[in-house]
C-alpha positions in Angstrom: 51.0 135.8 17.7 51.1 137.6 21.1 52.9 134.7 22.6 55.6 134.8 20.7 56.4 137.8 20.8 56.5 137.9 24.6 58.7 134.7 24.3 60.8 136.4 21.1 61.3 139.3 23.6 61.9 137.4 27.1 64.6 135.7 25.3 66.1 138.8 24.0 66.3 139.9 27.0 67.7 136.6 28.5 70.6 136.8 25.7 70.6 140.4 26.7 71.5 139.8 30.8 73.9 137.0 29.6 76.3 139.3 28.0 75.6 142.6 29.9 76.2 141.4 33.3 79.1 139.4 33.3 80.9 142.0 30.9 80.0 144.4 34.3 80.9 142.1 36.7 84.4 141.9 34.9 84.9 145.9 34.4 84.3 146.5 38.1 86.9 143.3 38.8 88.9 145.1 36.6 88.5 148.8 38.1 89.0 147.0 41.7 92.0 145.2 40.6 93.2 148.8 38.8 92.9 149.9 42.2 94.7 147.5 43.8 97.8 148.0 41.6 98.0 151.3 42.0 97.7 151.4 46.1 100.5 148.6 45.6 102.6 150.9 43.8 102.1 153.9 46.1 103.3 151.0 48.8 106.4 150.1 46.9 107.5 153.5 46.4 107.7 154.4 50.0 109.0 150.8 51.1 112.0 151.1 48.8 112.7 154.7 49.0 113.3 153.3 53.2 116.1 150.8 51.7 119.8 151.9 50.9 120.1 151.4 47.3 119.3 153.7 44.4 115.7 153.0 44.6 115.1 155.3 41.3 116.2 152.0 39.5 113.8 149.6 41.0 111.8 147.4 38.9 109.0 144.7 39.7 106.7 142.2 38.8 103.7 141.6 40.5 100.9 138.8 41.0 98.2 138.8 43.0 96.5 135.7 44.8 94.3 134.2 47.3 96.8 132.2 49.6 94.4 131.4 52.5 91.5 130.7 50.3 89.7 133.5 52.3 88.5 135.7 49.1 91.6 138.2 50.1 94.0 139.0 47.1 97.5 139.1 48.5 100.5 140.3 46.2 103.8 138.7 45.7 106.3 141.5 44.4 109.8 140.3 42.7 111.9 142.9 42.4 114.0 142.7 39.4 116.8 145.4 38.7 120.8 145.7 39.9 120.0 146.8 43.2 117.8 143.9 44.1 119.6 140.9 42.5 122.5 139.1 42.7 124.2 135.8 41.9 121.6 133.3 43.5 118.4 135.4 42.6 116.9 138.6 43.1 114.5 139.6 46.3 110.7 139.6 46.6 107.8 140.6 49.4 104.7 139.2 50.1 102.0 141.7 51.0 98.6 141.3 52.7 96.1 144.3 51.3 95.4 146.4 54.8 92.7 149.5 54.4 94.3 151.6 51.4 97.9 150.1 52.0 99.5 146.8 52.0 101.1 144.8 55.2 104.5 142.9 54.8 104.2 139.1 55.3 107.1 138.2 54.7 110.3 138.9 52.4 112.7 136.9 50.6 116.4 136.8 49.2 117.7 135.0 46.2 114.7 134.1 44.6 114.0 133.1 41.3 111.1 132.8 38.3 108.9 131.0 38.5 107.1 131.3 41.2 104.2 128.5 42.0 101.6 128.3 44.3 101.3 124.8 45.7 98.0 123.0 46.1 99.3 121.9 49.2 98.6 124.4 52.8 100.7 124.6 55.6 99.1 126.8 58.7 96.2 128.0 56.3 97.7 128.9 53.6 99.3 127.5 50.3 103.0 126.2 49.8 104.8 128.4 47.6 107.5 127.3 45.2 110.4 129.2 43.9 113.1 128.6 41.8 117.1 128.6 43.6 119.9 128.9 41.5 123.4 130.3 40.8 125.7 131.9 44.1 126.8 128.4 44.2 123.9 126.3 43.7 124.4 124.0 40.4 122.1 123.2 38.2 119.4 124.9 40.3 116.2 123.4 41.7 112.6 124.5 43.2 112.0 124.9 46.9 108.8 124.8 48.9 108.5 127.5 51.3 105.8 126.7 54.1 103.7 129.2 56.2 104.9 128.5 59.8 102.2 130.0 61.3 103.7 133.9 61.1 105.5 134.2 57.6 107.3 132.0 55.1 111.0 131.4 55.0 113.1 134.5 53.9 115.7 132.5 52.8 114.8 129.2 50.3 118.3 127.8 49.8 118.2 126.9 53.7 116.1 125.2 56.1 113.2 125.5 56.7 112.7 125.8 53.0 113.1 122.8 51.8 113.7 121.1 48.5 110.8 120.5 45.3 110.8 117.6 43.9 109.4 119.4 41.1 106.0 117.5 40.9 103.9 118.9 43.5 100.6 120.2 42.4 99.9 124.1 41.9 99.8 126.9 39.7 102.5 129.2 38.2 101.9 132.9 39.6 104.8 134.8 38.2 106.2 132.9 34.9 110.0 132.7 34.2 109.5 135.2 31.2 107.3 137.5 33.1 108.4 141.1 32.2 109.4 144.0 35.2 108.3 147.6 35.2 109.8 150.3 36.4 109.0 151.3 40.0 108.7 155.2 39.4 107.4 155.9 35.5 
């Protein structure tokens, strides 16, 4: 009778760690990734109060993701609101986390959703794909921005972007319907 109590209990106990610990694991993800958004924010806020619009306005979408497949969690901000946007698309950063703050990797002009990251790597890190459209450019297609060693291309209706054929491998980070929030609450 003792031994099966002592096996009822060690798999209690079992059953117990199974739940417990991942649901931990995934609060702190959550609180770092809380944390994350919210440094990010403070970022944004200064960076476009520095531009020459009505920053008050600005709204955004953000993703983050692991471009270099080194653990870090960079962000890719679309900016989504009058100031930011125009005919061909609206304008986006990519940030690298730095300390408390965030880096500018590089920045982008008439982009639009979605936005993919490709399974293919150039310099290290991962293709990215992005929607190009309107201002011009009828229908619309996907380019693939490539990492030249520095930053990706600013502008992905012209070289060195070049154009998707739509069936390269990857993942959708920002989704076409993906909602913006305001910039300051």
């Amino acid at each position: 009778m003792r031994l099966r109590q002592i096996v009822l209990l060690a798999s209690a106990i079992t059953a117990i760690t199974f739940i417990v610990f991942p649901v931990a694991l995934a609060q702190e993800k959550n609180a770092q990734a809380d944390g994350q958004k919210e440094s990010l924010r403070k970022f944004l806020q200064v960076y476009v109060q520095s531009q020459d619009y009505d920053y008050k306005s600005t709204r955004f979408i953000a993703a983050f993701s692991d471009l270099k497949d080194d653990g870090v969690q960079r962000a890719f901000v679309y900016f989504n609101d009058p100031d930011s946007c125009g005919s061909g698309g609206c304008s986006a950063l990519l940030l690298e986390p730095q300390g408390a703050t965030f880096r500018k990797i590089a920045s982008f002009t008439v982009v639009r959703l979605p936005i993919r990251v490709l399974a293919a790597k150039s310099n290290g890190w991962h293709d990215l794909a992005v929607r190009v459209a309107g201002g011009g450019i009828q229908p619309g297609s996907e380019a693939i921005l490539s990492f030249n060693g520095k930053t990706y291309p600013r502008n992905p209706s012209a070289p060195p972007a070049r154009p998707s054929n739509g069936t390269e491998p990857g993942s959708i980070l920002i989704p076409e319907a993906a909602k913006a929030e305001p910039l300051f609450p």
